[in-house]
VOGU-3710 file (C-alpha; in Angstrom, 3 decimals, decimal comma):
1> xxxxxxxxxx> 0,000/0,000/0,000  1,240/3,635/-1,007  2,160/5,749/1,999  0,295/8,788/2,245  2,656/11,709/2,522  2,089/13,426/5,678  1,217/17,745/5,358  0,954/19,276/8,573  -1,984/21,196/8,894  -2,026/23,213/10,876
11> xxxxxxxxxx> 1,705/24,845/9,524  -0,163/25,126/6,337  -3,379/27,087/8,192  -1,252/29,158/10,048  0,677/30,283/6,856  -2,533/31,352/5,267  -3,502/32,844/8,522  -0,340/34,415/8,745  -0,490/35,813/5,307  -4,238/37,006/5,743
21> xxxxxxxxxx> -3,110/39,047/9,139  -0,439/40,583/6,995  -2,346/41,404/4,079  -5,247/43,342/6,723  -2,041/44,967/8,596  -1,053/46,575/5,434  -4,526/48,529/5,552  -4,807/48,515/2,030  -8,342/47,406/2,611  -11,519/49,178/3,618
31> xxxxxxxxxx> -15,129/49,099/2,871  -14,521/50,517/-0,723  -11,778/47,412/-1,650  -12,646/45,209/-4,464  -13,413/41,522/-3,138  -11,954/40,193/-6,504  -8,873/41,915/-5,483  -8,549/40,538/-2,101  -9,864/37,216/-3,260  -6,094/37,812/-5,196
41> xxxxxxxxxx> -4,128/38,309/-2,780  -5,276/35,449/-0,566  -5,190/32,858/-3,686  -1,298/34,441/-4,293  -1,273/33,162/-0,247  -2,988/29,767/-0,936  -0,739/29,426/-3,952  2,631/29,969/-1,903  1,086/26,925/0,631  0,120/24,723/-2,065
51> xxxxxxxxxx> 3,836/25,090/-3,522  4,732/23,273/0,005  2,255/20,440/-0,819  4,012/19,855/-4,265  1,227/18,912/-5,597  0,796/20,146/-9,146  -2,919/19,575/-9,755  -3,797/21,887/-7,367  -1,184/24,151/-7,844  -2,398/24,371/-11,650
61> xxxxxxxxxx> -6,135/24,681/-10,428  -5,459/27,773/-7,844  -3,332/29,225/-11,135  -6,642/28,642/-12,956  -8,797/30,953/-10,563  -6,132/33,292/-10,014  -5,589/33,961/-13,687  -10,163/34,400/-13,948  -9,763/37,056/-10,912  -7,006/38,595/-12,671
71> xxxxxxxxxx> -8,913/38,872/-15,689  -12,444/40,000/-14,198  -10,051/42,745/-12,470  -8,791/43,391/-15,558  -11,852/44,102/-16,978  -13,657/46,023/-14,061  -10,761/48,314/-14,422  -11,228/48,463/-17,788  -14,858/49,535/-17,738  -14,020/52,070/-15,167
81> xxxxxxxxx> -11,839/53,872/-16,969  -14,123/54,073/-20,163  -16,344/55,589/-17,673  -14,113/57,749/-16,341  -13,396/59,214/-20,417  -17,214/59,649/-21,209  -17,891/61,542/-18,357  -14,577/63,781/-19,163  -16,113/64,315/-22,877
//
């Protein structure tokens, strides 16, 4: 029988914790932040902890969702700016 490898836990929560705490300390966030952008930054977390599991399914499927958030951010920032040009017109 394959052995399981063994990931501890609770390292791997506390890095994301960790992470999280830092991310809040930088007050870069308030009641105006974009939750696609903060859903970012904690996936760019997630995807330093996954690195650890070395497992490269998951690793590819939190690269999957971070490239859709970039691109949805992409576009909202896109749309704001046209905005921003009609109402300068």
């Amino acid at each position: 029988m394959p052995q399981l490898e063994h990931y501890d836990s609770a390292n791997m929560l506390a890095s994301i914790i960790a992470g999280w705490n830092n991310c809040l300390a930088d007050e870069k966030y308030d009641e105006s932040s974009n939750p696609l952008e903060i859903a970012a930054d904690l996936g760019i977390i997630l995807r330093e902890v996954i690195i650890e599991t070395k497992k490269p399914f998951l690793l590819r499927l939190v690269d999957m969702v971070l490239i859709e958030l970039g691109n949805e951010i992409s576009a909202l920032q896109s749309d704001v700016q046209k905005i921003s040009l009609a109402q300068e017109r």
